[in-house]
PDBQT receptor file of N, H, CA, C and O in Angstrom, charges set to zero:
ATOM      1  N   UNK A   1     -85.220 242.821  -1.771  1.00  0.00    +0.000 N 
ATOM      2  CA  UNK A   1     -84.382 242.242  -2.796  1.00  0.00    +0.000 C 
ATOM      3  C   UNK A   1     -83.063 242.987  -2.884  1.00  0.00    +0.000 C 
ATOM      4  O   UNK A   1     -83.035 244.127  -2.420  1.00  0.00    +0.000 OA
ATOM      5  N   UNK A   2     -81.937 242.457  -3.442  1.00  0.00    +0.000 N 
ATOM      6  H   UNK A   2     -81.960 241.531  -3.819  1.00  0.00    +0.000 HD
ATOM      7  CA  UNK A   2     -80.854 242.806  -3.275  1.00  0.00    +0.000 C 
ATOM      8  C   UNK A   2     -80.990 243.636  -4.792  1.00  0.00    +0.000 C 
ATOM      9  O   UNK A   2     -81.667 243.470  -5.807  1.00  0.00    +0.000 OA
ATOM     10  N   UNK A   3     -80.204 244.377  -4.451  1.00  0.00    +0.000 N 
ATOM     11  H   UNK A   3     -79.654 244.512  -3.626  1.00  0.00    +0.000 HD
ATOM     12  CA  UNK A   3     -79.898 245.378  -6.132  1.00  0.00    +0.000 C 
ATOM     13  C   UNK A   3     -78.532 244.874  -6.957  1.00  0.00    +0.000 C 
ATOM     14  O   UNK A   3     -77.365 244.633  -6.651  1.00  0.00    +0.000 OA
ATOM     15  N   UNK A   4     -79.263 244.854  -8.058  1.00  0.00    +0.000 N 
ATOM     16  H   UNK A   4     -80.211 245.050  -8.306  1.00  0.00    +0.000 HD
ATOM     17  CA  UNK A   4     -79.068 244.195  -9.549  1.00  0.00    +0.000 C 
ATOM     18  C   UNK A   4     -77.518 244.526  -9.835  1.00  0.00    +0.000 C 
ATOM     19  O   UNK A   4     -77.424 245.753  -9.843  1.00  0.00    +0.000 OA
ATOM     20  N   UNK A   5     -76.295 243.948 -10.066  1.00  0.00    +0.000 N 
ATOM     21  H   UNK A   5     -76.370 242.951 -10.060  1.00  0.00    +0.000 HD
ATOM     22  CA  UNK A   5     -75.359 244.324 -10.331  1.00  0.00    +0.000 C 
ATOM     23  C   UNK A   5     -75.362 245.492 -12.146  1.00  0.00    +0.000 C 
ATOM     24  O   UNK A   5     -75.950 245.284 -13.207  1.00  0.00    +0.000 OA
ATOM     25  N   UNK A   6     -75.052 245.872 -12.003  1.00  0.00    +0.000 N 
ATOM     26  H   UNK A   6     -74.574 246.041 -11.141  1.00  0.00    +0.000 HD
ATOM     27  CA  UNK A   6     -75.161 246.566 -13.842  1.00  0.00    +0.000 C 
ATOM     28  C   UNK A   6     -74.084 246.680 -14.879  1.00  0.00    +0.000 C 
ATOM     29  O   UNK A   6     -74.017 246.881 -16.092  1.00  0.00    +0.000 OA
ATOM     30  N   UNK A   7     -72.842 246.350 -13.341  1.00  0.00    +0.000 N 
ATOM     31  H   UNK A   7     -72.897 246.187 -12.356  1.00  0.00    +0.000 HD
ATOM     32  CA  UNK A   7     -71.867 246.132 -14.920  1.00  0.00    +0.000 C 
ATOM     33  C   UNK A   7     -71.129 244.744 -14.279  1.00  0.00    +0.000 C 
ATOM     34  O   UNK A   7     -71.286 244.155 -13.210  1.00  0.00    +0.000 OA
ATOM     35  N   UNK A   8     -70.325 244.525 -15.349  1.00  0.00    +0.000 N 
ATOM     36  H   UNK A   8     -70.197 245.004 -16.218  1.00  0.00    +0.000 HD
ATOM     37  CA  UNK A   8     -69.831 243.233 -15.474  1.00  0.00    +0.000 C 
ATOM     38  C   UNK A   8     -68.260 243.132 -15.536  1.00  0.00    +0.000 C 
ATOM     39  O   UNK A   8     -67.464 243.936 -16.021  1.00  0.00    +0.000 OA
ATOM     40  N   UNK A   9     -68.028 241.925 -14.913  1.00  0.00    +0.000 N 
ATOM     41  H   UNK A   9     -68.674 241.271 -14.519  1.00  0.00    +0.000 HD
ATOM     42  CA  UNK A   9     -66.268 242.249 -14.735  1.00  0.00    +0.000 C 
ATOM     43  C   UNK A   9     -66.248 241.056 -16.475  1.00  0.00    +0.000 C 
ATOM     44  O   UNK A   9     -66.860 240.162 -17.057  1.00  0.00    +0.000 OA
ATOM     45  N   UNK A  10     -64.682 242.234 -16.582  1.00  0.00    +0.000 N 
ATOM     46  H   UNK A  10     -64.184 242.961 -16.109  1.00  0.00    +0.000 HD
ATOM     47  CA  UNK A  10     -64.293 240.987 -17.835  1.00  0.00    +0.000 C 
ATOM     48  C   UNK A  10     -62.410 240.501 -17.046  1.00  0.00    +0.000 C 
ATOM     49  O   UNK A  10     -61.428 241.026 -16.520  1.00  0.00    +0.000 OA
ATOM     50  N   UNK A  11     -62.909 239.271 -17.455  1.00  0.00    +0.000 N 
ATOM     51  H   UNK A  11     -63.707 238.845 -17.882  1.00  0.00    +0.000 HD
ATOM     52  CA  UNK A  11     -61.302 238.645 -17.213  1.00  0.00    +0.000 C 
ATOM     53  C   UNK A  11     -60.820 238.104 -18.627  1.00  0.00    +0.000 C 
ATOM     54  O   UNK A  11     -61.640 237.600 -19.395  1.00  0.00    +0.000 OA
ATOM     55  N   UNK A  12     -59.598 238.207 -18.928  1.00  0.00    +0.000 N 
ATOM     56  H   UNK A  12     -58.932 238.616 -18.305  1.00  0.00    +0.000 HD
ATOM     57  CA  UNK A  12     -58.849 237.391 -19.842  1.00  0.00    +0.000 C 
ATOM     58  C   UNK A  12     -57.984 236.562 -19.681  1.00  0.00    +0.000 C 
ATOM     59  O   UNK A  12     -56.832 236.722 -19.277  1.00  0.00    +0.000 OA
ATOM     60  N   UNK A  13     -58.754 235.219 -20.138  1.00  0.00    +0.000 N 
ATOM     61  H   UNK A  13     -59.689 235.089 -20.467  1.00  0.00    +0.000 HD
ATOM     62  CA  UNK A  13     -58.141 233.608 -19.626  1.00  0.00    +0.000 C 
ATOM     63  C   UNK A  13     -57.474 233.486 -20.627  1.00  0.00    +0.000 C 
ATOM     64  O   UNK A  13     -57.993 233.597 -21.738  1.00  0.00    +0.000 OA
ATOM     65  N   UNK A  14     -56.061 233.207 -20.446  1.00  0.00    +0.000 N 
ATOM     66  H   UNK A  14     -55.640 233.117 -19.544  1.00  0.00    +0.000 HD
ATOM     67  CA  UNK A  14     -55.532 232.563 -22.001  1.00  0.00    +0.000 C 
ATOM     68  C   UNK A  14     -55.843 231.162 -22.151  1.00  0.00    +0.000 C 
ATOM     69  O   UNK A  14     -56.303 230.583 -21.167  1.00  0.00    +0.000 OA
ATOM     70  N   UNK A  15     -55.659 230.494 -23.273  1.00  0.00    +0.000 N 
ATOM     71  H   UNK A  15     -55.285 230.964 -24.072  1.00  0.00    +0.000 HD
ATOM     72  CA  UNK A  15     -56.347 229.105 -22.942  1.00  0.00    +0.000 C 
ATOM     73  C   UNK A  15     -55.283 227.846 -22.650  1.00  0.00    +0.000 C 
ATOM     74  O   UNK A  15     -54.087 228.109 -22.768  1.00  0.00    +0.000 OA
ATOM     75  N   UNK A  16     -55.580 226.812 -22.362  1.00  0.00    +0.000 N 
ATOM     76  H   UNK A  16     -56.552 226.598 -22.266  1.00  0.00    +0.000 HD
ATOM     77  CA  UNK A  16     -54.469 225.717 -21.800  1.00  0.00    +0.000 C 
ATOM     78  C   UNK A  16     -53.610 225.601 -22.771  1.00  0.00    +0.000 C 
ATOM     79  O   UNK A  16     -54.109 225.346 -23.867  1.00  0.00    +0.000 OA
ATOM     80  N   UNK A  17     -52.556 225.700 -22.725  1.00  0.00    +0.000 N 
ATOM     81  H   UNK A  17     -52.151 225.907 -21.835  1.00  0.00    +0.000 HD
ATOM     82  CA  UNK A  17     -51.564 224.380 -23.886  1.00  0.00    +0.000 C 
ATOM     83  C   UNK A  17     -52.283 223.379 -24.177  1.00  0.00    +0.000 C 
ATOM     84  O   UNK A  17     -53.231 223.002 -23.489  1.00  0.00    +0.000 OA
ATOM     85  N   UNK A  18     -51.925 222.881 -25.166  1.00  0.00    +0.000 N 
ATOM     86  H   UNK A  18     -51.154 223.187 -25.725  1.00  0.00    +0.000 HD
ATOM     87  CA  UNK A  18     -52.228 221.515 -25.467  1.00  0.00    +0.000 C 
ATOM     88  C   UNK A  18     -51.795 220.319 -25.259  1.00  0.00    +0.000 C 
ATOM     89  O   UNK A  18     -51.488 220.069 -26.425  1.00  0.00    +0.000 OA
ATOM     90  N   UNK A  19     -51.479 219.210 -24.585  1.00  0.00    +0.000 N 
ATOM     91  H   UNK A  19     -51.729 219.413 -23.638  1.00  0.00    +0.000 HD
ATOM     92  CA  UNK A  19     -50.400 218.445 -24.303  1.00  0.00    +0.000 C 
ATOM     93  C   UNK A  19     -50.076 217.831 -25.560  1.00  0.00    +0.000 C 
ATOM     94  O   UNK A  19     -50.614 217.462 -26.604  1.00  0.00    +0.000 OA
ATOM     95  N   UNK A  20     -48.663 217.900 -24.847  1.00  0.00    +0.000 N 
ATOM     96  H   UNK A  20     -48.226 218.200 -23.999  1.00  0.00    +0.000 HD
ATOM     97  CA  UNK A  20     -47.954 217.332 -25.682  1.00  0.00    +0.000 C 
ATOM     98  C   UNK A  20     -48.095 215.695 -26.356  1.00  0.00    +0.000 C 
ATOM     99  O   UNK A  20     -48.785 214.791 -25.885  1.00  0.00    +0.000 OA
ATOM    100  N   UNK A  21     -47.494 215.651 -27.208  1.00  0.00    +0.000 N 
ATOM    101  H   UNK A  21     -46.934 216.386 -27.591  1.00  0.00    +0.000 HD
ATOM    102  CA  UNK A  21     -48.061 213.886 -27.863  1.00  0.00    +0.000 C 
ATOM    103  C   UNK A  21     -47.073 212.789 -27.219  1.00  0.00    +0.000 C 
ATOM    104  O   UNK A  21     -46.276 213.242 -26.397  1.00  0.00    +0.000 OA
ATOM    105  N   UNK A  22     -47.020 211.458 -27.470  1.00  0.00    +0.000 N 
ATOM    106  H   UNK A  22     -47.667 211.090 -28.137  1.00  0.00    +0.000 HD
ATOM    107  CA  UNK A  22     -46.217 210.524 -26.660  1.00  0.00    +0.000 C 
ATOM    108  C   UNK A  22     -45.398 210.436 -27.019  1.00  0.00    +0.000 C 
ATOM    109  O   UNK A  22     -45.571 210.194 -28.213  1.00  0.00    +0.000 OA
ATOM    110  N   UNK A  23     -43.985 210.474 -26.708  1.00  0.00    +0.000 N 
ATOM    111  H   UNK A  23     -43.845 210.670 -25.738  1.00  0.00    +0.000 HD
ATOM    112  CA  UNK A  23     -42.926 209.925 -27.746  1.00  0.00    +0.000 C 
ATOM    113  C   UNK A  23     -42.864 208.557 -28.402  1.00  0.00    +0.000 C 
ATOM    114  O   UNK A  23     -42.404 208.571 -29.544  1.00  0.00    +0.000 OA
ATOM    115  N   UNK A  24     -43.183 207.535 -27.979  1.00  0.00    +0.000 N 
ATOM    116  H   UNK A  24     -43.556 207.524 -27.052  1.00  0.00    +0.000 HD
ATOM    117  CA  UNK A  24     -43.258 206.395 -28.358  1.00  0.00    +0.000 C 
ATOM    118  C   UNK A  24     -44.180 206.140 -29.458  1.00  0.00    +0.000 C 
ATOM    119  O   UNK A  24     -43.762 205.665 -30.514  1.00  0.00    +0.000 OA
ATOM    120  N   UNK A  25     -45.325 206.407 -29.291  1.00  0.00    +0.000 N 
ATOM    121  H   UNK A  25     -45.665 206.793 -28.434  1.00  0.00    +0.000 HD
ATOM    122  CA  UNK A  25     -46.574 206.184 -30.317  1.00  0.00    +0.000 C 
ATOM    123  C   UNK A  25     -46.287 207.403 -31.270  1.00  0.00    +0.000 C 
ATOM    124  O   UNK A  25     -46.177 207.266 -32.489  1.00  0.00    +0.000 OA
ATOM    125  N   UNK A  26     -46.169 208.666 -30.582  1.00  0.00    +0.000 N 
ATOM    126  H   UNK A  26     -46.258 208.777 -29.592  1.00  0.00    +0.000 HD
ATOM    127  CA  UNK A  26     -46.351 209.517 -31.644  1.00  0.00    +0.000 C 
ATOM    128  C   UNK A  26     -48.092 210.679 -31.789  1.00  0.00    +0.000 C 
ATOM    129  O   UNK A  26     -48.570 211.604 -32.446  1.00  0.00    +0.000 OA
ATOM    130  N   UNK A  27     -48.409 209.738 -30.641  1.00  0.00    +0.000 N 
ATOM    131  H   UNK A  27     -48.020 208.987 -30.108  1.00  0.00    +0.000 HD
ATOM    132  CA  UNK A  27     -49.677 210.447 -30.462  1.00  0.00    +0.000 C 
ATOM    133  C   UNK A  27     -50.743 209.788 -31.099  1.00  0.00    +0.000 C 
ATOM    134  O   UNK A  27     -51.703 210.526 -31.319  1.00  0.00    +0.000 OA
ATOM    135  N   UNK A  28     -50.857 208.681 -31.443  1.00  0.00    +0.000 N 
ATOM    136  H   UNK A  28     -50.077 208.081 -31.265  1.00  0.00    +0.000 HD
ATOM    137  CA  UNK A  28     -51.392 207.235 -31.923  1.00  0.00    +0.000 C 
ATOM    138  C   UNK A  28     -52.133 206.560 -31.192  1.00  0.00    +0.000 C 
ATOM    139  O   UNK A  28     -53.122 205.848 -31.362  1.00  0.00    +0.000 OA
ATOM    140  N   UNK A  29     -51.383 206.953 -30.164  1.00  0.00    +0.000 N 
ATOM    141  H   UNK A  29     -50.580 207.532 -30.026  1.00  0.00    +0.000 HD
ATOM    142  CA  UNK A  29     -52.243 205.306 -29.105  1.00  0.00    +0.000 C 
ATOM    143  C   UNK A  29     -51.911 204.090 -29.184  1.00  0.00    +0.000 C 
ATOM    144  O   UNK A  29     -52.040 203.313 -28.238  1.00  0.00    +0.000 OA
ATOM    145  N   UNK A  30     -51.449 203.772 -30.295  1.00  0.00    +0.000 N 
ATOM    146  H   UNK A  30     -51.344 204.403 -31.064  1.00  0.00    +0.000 HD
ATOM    147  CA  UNK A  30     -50.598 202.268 -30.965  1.00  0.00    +0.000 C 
ATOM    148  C   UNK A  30     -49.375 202.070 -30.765  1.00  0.00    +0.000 C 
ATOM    149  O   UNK A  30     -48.809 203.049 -30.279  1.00  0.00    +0.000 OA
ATOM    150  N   UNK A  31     -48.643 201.053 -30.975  1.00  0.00    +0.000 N 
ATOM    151  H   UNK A  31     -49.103 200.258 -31.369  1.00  0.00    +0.000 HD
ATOM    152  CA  UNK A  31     -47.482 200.743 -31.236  1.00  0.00    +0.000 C 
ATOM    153  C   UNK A  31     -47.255 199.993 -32.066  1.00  0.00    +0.000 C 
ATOM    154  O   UNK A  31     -48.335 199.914 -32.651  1.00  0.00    +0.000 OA
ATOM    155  N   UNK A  32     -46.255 199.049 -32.789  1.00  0.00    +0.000 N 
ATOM    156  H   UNK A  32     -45.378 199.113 -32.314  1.00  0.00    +0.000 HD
ATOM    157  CA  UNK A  32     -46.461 198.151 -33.533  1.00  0.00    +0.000 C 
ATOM    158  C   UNK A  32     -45.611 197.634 -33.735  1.00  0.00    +0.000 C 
ATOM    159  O   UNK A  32     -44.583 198.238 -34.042  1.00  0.00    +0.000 OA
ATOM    160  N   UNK A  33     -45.660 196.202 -33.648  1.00  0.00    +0.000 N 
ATOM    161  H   UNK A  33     -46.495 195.711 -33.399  1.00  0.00    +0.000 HD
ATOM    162  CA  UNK A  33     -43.661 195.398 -33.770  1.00  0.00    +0.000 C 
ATOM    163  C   UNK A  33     -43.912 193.905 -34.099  1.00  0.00    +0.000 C 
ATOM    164  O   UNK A  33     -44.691 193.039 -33.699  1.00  0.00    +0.000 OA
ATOM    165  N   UNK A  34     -43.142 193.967 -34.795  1.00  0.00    +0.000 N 
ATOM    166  H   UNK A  34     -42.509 194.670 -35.120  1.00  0.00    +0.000 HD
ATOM    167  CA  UNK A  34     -43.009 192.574 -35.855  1.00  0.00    +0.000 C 
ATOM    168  C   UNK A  34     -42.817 191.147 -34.917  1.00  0.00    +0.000 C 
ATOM    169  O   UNK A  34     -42.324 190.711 -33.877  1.00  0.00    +0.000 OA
ATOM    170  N   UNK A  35     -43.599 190.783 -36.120  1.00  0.00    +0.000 N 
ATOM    171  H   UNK A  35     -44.000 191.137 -36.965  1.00  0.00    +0.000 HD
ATOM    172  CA  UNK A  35     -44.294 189.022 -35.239  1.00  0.00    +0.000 C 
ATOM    173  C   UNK A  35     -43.201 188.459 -36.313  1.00  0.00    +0.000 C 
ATOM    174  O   UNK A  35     -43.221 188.853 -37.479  1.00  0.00    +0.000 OA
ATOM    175  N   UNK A  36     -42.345 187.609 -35.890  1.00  0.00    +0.000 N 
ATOM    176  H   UNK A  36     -42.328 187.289 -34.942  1.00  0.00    +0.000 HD
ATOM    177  CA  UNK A  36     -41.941 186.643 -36.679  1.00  0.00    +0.000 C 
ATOM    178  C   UNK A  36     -41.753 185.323 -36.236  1.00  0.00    +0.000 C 
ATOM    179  O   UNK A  36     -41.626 185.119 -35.028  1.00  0.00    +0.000 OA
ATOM    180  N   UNK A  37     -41.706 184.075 -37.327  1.00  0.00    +0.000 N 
ATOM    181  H   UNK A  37     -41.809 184.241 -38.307  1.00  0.00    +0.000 HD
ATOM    182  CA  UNK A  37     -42.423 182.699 -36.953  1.00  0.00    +0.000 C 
ATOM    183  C   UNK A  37     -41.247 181.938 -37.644  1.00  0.00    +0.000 C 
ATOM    184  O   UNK A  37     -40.346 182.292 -38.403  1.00  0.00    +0.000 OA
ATOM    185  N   UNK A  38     -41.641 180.670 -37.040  1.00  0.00    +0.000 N 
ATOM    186  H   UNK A  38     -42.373 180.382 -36.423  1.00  0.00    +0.000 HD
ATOM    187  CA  UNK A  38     -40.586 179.475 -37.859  1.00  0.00    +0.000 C 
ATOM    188  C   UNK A  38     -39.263 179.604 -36.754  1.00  0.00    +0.000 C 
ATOM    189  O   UNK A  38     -39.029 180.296 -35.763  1.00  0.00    +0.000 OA
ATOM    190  N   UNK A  39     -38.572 178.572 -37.485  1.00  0.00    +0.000 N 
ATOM    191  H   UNK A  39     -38.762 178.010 -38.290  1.00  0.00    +0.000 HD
ATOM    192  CA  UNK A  39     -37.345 178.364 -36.778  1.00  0.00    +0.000 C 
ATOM    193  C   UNK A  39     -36.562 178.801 -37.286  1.00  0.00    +0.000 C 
ATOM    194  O   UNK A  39     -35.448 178.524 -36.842  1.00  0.00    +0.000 OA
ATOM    195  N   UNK A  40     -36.637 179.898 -38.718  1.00  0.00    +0.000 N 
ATOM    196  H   UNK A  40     -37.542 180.123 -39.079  1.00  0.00    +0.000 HD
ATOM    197  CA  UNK A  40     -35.370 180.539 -38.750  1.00  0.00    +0.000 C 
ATOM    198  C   UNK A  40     -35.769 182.591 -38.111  1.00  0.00    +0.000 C 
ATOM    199  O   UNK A  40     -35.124 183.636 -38.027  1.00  0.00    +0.000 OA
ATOM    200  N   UNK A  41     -37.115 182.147 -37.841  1.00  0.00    +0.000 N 
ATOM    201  H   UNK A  41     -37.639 181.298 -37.910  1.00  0.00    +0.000 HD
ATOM    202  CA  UNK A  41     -37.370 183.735 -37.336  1.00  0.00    +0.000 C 
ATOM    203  C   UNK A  41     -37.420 184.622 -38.131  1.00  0.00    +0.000 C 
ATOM    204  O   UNK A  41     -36.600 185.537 -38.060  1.00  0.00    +0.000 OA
ATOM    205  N   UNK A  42     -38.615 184.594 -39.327  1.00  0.00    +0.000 N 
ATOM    206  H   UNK A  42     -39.282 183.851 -39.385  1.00  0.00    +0.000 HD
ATOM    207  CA  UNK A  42     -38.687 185.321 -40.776  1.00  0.00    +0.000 C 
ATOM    208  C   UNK A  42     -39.760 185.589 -40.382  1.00  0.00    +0.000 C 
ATOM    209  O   UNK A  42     -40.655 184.905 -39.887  1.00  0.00    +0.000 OA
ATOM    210  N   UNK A  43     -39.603 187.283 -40.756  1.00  0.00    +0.000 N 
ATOM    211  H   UNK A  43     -38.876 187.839 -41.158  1.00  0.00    +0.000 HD
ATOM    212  CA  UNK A  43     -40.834 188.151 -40.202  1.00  0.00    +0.000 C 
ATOM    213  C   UNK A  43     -41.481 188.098 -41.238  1.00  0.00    +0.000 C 
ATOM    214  O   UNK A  43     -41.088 187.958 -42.396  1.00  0.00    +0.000 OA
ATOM    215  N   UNK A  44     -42.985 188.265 -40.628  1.00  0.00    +0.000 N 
ATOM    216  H   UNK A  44     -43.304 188.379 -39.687  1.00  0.00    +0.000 HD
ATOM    217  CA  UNK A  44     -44.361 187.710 -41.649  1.00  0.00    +0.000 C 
ATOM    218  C   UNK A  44     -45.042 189.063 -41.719  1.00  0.00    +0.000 C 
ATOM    219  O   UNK A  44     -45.748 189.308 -42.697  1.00  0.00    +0.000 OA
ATOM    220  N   UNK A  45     -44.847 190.185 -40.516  1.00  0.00    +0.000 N 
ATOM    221  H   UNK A  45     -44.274 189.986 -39.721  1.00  0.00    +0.000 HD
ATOM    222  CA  UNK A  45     -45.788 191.215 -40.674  1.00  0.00    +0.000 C 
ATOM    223  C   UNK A  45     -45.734 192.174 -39.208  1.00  0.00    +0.000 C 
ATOM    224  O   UNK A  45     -44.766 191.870 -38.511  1.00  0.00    +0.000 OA
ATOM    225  N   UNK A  46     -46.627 193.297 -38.620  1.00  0.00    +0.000 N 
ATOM    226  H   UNK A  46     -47.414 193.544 -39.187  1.00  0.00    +0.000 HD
ATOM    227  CA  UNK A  46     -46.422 193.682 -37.857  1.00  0.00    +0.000 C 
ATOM    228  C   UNK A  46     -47.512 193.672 -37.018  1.00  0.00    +0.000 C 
ATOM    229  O   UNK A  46     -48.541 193.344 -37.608  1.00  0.00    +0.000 OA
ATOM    230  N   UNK A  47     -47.643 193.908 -35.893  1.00  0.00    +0.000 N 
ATOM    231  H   UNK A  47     -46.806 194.174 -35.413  1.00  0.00    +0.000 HD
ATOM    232  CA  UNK A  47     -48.874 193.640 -34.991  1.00  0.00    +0.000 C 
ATOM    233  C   UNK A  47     -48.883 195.014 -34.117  1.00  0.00    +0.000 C 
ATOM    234  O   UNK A  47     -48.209 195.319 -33.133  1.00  0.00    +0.000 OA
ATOM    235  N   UNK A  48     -49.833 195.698 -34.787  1.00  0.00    +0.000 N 
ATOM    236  H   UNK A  48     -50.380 195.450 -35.586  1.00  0.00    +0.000 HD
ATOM    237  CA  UNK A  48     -50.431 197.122 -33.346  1.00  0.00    +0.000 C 
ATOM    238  C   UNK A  48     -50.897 196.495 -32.081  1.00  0.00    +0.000 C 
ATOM    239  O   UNK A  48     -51.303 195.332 -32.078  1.00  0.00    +0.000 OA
ATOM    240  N   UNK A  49     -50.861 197.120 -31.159  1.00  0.00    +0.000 N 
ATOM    241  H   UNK A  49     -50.531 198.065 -31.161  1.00  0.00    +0.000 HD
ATOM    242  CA  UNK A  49     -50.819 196.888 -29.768  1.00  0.00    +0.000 C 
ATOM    243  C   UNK A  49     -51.158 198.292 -28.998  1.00  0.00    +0.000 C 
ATOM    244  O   UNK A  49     -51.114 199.340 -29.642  1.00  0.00    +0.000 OA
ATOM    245  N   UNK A  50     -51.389 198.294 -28.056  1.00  0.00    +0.000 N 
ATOM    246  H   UNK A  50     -51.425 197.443 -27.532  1.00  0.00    +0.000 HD
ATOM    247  CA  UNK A  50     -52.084 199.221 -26.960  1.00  0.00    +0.000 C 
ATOM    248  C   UNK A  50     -50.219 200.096 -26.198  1.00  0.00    +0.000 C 
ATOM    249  O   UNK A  50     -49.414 199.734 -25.339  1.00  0.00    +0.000 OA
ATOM    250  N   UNK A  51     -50.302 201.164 -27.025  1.00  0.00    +0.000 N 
ATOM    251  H   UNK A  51     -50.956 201.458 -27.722  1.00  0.00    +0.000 HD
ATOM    252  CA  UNK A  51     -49.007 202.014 -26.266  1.00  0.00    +0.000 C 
ATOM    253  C   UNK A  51     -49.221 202.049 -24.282  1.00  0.00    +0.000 C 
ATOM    254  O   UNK A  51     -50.076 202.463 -23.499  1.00  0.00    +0.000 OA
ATOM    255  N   UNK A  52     -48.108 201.467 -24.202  1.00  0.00    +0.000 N 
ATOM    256  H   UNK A  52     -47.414 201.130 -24.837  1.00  0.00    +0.000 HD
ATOM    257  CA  UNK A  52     -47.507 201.435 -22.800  1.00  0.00    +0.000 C 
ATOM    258  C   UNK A  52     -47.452 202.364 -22.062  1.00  0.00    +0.000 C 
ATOM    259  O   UNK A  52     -47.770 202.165 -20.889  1.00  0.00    +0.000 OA
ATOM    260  N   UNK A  53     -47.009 203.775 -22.505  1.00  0.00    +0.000 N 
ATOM    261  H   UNK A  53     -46.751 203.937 -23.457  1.00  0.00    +0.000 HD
ATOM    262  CA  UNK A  53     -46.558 204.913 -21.719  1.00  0.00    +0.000 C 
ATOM    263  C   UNK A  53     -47.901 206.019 -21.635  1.00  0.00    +0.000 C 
ATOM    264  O   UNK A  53     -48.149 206.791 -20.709  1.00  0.00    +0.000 OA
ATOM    265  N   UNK A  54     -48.600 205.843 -22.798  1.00  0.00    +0.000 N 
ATOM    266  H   UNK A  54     -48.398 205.215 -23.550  1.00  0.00    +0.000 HD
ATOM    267  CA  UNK A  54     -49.634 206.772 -22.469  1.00  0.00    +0.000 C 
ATOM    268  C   UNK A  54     -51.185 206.168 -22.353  1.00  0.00    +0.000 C 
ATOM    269  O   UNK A  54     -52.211 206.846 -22.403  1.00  0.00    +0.000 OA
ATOM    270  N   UNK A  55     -51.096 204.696 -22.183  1.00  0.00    +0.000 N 
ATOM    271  H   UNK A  55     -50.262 204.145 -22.143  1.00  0.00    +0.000 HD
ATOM    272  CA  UNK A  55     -52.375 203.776 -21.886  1.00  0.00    +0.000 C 
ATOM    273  C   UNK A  55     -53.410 204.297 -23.000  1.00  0.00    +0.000 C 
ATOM    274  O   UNK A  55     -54.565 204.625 -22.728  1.00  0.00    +0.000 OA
ATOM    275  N   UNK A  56     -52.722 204.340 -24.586  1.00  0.00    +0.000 N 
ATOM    276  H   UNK A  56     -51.784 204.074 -24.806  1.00  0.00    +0.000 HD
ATOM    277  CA  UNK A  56     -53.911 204.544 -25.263  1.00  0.00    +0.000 C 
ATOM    278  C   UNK A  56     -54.299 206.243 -25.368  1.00  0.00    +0.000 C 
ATOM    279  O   UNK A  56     -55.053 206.722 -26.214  1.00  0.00    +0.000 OA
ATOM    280  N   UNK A  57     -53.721 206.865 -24.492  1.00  0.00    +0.000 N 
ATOM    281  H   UNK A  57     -53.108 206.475 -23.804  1.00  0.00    +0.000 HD
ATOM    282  CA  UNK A  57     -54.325 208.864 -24.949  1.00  0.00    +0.000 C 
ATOM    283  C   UNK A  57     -53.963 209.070 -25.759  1.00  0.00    +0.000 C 
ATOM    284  O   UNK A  57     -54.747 209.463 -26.623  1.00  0.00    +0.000 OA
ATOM    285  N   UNK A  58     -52.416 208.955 -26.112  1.00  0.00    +0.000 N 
ATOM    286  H   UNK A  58     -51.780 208.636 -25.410  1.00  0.00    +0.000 HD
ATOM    287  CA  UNK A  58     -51.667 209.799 -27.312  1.00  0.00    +0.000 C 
ATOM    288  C   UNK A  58     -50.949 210.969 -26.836  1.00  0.00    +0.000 C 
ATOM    289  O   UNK A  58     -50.238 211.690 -27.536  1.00  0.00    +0.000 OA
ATOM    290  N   UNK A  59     -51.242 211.144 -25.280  1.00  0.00    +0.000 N 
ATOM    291  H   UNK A  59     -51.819 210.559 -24.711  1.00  0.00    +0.000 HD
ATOM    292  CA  UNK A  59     -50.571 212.677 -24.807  1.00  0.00    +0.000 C 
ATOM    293  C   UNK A  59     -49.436 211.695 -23.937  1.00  0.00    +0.000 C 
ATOM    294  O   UNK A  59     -49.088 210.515 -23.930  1.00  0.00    +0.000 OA
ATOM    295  N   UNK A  60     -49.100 212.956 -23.224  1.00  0.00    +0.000 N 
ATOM    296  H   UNK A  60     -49.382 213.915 -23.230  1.00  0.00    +0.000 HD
ATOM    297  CA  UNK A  60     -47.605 212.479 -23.108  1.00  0.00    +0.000 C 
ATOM    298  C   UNK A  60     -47.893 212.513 -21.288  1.00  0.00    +0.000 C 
ATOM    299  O   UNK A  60     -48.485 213.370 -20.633  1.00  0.00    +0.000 OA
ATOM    300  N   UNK A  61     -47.328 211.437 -20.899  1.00  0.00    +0.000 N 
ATOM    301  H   UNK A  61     -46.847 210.740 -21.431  1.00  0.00    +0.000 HD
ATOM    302  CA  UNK A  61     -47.753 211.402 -19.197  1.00  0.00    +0.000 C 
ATOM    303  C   UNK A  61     -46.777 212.052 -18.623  1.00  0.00    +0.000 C 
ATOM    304  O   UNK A  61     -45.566 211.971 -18.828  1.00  0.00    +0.000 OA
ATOM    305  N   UNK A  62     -47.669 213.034 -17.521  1.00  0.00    +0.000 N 
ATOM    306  H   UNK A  62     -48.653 213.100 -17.355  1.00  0.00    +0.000 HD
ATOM    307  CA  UNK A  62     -46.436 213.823 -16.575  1.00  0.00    +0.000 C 
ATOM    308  C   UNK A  62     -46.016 213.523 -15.504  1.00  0.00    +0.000 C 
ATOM    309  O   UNK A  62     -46.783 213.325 -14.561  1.00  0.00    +0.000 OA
ATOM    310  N   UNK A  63     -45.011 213.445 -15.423  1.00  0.00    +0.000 N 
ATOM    311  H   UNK A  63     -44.389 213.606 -16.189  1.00  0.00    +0.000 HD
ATOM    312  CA  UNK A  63     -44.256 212.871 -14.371  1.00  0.00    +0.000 C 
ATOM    313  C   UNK A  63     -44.083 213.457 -13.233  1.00  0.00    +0.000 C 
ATOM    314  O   UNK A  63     -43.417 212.912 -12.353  1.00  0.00    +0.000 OA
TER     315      UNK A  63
């Protein structure tokens, strides 16, 4: 049998950043932009939707 190590290495990992949030959403995941109807184009309200740039994470995509 091989002999037993007895001491132990220590390393110090600092830990990741955190990424950053999306600019667009805000770090949401959403977006949201006004539906408006009729023929004079009078907004009724706003509609969330699936953010474009970060497909829904909220972090910010690296380029």
């Amino acid at each position: 049998m091989a002999a037993k190590r007895t001491t132990t290495r220590r390393t110090t990992k600092t830990p990741a950043p955190a990424p950053a949030d999306c600019e667009s959403c805000g770090g949401t995941g959403t977006v949201s932009s006004t539906v408006r109807v009729g023929r004079k184009r009078r907004t009724v309200g706003r509609q969330d939707g699936f953010c474009l740039d970060c497909f829904g994470t909220g972090t910010a995509a690296s380029a």
